[in-house]
Biopython code that builds the backbone (N, CA, C, O; Angstrom):
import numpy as np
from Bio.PDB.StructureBuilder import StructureBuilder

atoms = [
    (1, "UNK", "N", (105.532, 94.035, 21.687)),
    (1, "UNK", "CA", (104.828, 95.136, 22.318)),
    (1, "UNK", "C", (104.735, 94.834, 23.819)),
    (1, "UNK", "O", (104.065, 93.906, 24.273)),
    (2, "UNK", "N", (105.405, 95.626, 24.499)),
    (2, "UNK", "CA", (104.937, 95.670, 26.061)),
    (2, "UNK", "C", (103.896, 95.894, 26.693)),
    (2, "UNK", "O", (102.950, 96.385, 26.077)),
    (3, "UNK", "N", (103.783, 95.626, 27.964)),
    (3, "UNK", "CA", (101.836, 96.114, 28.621)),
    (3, "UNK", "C", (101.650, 97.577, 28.555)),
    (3, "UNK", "O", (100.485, 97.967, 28.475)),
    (4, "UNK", "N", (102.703, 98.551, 28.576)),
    (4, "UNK", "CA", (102.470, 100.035, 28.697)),
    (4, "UNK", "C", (101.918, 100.406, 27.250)),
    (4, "UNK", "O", (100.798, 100.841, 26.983)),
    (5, "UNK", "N", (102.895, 100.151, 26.441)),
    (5, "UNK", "CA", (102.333, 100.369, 24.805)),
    (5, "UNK", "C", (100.496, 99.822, 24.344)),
    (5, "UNK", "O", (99.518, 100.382, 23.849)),
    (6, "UNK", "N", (100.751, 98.751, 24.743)),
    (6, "UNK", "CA", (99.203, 97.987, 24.515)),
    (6, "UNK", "C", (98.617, 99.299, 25.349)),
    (6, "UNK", "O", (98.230, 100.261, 24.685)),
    (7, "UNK", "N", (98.561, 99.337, 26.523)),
    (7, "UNK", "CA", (97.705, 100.046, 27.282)),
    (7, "UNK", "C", (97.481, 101.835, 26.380)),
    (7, "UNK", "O", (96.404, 102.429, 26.424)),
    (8, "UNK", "N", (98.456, 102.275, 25.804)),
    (8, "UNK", "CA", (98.426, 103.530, 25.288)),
    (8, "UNK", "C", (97.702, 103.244, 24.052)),
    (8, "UNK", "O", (96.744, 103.961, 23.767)),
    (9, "UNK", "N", (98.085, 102.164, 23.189)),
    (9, "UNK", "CA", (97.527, 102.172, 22.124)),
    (9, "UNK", "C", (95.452, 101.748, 22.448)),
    (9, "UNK", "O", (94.602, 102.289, 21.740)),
    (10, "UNK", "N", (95.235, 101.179, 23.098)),
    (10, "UNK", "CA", (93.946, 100.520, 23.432)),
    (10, "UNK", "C", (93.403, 102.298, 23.421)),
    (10, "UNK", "O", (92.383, 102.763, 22.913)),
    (11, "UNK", "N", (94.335, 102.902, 24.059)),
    (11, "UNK", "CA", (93.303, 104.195, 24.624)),
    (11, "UNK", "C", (93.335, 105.274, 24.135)),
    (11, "UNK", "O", (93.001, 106.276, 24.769)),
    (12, "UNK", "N", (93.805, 105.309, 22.717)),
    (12, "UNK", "CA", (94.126, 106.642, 21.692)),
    (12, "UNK", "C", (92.121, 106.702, 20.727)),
    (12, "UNK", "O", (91.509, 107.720, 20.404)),
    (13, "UNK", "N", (91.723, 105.398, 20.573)),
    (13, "UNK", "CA", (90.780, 105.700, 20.529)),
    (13, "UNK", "C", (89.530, 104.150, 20.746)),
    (13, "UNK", "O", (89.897, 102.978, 20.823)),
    (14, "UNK", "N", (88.475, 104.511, 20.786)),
    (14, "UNK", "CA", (87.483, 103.478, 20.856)),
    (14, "UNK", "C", (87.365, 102.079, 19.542)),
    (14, "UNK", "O", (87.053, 102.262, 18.366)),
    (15, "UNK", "N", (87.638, 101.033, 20.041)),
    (15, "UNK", "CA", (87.377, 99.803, 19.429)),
    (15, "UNK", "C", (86.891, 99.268, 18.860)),
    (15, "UNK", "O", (86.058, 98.779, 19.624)),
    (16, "UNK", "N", (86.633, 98.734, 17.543)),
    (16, "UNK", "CA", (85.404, 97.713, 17.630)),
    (16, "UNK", "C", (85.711, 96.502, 17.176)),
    (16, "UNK", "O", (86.740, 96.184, 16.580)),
    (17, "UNK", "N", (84.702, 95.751, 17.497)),
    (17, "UNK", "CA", (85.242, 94.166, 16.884)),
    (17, "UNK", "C", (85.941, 94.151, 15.614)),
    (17, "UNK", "O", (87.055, 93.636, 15.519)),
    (18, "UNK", "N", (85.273, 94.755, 14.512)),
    (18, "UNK", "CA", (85.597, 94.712, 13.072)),
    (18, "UNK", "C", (87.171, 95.352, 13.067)),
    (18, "UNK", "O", (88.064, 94.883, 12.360)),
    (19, "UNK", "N", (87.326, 96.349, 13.856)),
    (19, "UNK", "CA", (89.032, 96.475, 14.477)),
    (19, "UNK", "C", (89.824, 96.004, 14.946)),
    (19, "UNK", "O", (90.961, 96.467, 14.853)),
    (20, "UNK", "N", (89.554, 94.883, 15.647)),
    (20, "UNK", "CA", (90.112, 93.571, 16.298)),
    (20, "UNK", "C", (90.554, 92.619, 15.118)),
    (20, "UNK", "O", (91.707, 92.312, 14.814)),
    (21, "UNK", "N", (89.444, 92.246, 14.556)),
    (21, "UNK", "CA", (89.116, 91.200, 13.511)),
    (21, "UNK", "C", (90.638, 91.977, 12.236)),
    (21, "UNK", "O", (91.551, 91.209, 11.934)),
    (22, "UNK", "N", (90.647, 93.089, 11.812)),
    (22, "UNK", "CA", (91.319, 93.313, 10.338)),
    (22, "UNK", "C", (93.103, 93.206, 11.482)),
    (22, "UNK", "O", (94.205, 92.900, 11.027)),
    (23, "UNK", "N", (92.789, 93.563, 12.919)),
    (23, "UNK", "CA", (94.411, 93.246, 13.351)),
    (23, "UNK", "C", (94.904, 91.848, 13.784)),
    (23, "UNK", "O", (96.043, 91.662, 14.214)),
    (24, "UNK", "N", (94.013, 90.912, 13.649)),
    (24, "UNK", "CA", (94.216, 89.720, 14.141)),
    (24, "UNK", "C", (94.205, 88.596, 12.797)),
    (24, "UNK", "O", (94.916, 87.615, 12.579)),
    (25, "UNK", "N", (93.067, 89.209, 12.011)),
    (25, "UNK", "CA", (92.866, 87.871, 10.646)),
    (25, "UNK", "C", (93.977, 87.514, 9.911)),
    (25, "UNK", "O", (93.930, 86.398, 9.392)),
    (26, "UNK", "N", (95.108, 88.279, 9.712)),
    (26, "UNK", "CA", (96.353, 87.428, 9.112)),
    (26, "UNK", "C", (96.840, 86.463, 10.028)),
    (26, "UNK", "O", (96.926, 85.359, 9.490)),
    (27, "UNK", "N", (97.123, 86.475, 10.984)),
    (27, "UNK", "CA", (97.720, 85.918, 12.507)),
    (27, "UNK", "C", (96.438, 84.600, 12.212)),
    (27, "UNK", "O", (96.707, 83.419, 11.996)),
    (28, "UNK", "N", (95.342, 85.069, 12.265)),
    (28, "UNK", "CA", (94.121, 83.104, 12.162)),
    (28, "UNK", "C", (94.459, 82.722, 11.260)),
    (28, "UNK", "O", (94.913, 81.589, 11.102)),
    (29, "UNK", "N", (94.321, 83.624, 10.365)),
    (29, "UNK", "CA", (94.150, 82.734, 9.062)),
    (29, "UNK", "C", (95.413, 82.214, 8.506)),
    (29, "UNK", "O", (95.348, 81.542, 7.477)),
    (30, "UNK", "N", (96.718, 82.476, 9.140)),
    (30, "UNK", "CA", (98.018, 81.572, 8.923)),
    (30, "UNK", "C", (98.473, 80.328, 9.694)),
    (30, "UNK", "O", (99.373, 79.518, 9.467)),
    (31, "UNK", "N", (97.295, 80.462, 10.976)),
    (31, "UNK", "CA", (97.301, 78.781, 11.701)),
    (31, "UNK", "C", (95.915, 77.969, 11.700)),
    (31, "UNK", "O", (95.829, 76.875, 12.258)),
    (32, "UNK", "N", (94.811, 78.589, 11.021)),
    (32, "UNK", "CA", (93.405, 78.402, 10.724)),
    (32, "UNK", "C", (93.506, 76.422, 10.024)),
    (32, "UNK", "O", (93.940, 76.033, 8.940)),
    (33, "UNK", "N", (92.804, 75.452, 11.401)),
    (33, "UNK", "CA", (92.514, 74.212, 10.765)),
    (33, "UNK", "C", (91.051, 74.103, 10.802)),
    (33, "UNK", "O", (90.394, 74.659, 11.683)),
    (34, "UNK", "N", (90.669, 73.592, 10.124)),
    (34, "UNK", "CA", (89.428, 73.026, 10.215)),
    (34, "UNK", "C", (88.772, 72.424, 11.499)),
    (34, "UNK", "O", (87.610, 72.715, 11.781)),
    (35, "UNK", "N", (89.310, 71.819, 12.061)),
    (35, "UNK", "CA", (89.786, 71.242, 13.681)),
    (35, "UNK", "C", (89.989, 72.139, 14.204)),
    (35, "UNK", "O", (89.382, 71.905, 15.249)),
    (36, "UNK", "N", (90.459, 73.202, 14.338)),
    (36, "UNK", "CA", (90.737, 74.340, 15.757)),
    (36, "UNK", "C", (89.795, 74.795, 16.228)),
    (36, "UNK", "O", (88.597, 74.740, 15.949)),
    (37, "UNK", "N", (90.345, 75.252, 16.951)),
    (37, "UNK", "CA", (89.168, 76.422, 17.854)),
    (37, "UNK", "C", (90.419, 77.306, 18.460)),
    (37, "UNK", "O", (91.635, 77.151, 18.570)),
    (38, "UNK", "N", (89.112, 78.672, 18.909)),
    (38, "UNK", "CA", (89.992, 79.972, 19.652)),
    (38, "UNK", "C", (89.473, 80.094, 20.748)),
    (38, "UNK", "O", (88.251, 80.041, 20.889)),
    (39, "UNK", "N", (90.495, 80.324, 21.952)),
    (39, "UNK", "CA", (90.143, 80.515, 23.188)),
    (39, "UNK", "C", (90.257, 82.261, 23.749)),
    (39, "UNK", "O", (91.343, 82.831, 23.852)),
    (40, "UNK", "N", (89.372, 82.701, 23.961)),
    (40, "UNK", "CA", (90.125, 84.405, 25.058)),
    (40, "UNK", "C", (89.906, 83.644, 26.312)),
    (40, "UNK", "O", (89.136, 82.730, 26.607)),
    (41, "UNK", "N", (90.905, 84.360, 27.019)),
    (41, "UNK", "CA", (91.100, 84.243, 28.297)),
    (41, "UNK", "C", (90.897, 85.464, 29.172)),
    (41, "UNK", "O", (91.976, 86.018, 29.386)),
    (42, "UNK", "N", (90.133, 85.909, 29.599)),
    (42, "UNK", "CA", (89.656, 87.040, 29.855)),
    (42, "UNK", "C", (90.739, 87.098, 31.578)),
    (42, "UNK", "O", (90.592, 88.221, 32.059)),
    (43, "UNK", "N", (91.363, 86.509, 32.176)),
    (43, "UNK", "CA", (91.852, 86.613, 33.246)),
    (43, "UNK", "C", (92.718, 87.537, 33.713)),
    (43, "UNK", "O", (93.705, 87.659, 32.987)),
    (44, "UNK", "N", (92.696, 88.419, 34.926)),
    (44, "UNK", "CA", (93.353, 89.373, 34.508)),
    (44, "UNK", "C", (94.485, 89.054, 36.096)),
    (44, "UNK", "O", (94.037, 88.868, 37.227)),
    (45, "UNK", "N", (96.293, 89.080, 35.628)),
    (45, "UNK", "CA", (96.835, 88.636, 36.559)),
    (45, "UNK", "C", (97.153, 89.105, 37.260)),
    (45, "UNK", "O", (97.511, 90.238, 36.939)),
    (46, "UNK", "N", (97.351, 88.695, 38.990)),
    (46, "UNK", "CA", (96.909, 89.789, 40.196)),
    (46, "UNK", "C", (98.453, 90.261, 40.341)),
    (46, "UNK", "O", (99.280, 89.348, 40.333)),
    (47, "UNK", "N", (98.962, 91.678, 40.482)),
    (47, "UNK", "CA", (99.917, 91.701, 40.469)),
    (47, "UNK", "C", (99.946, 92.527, 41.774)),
    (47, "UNK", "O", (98.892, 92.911, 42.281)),
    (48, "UNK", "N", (101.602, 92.903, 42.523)),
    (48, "UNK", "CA", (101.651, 93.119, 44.352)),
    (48, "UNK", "C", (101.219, 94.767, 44.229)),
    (48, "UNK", "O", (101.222, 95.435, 45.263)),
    (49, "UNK", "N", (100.861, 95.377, 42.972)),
    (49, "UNK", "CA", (100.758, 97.221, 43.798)),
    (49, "UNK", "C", (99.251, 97.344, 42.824)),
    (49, "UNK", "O", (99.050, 98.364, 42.165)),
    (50, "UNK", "N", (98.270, 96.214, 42.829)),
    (50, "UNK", "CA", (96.914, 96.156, 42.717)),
    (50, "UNK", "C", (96.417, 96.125, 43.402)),
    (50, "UNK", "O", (96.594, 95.188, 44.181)),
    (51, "UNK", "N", (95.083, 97.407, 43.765)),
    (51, "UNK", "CA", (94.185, 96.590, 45.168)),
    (51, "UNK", "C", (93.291, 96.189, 44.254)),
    (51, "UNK", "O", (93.292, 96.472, 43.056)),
    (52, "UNK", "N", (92.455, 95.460, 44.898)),
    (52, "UNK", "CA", (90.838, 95.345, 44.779)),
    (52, "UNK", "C", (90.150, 96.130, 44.823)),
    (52, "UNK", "O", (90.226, 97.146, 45.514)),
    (53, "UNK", "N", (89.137, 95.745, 43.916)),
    (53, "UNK", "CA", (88.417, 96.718, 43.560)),
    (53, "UNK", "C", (86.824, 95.762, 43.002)),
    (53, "UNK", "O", (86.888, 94.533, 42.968)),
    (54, "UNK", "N", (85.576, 96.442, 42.626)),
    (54, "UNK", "CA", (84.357, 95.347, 41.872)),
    (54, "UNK", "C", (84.896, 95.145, 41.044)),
    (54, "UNK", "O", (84.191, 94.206, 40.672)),
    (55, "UNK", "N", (85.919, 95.230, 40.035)),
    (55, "UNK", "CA", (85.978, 94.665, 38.918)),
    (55, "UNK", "C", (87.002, 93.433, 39.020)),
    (55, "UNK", "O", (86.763, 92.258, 38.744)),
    (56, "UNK", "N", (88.030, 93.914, 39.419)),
    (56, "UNK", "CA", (89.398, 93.037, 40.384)),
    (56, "UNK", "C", (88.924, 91.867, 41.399)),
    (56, "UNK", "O", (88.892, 91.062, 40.468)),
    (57, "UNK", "N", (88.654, 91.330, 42.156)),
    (57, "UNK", "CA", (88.486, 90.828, 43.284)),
    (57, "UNK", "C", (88.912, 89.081, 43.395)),
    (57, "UNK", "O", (88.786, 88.482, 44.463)),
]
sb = StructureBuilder()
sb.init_structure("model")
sb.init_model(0)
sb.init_chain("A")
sb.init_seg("    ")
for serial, (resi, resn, name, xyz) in enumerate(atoms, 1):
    if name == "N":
        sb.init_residue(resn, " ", resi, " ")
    sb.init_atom(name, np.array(xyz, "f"), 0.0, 1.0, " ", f" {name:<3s}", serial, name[0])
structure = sb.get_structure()
């Protein structure tokens, strides 16, 4: 999936965790150790035809 698709699909309708969770739990639970942990990376990467903005900066 490319960034345009993600971006269309995110915005066809509103989210919720429990929607996250049923598209992601096969994907954990096929590398799920006892020992792991999950990281988000909330960073968002600055690209050249972005300005700044309060959320951006």
């Amino acid at each position: 999936m490319v960034e345009g698709e993600i971006t269309r699909l995110l915005s066809e309708q509103d989210y919720t965790s429990k929607d996250l969770w049923q598209q992601v739990k096969p994907t954990v639970r096929s590398v799920e150790r006892d020992d792991g942990v999950l990281i988000f990376d909330y960073t968002i990467q600055e690209k050249a035809w972005t300005d700044e903005n309060e959320l951006m900066c």
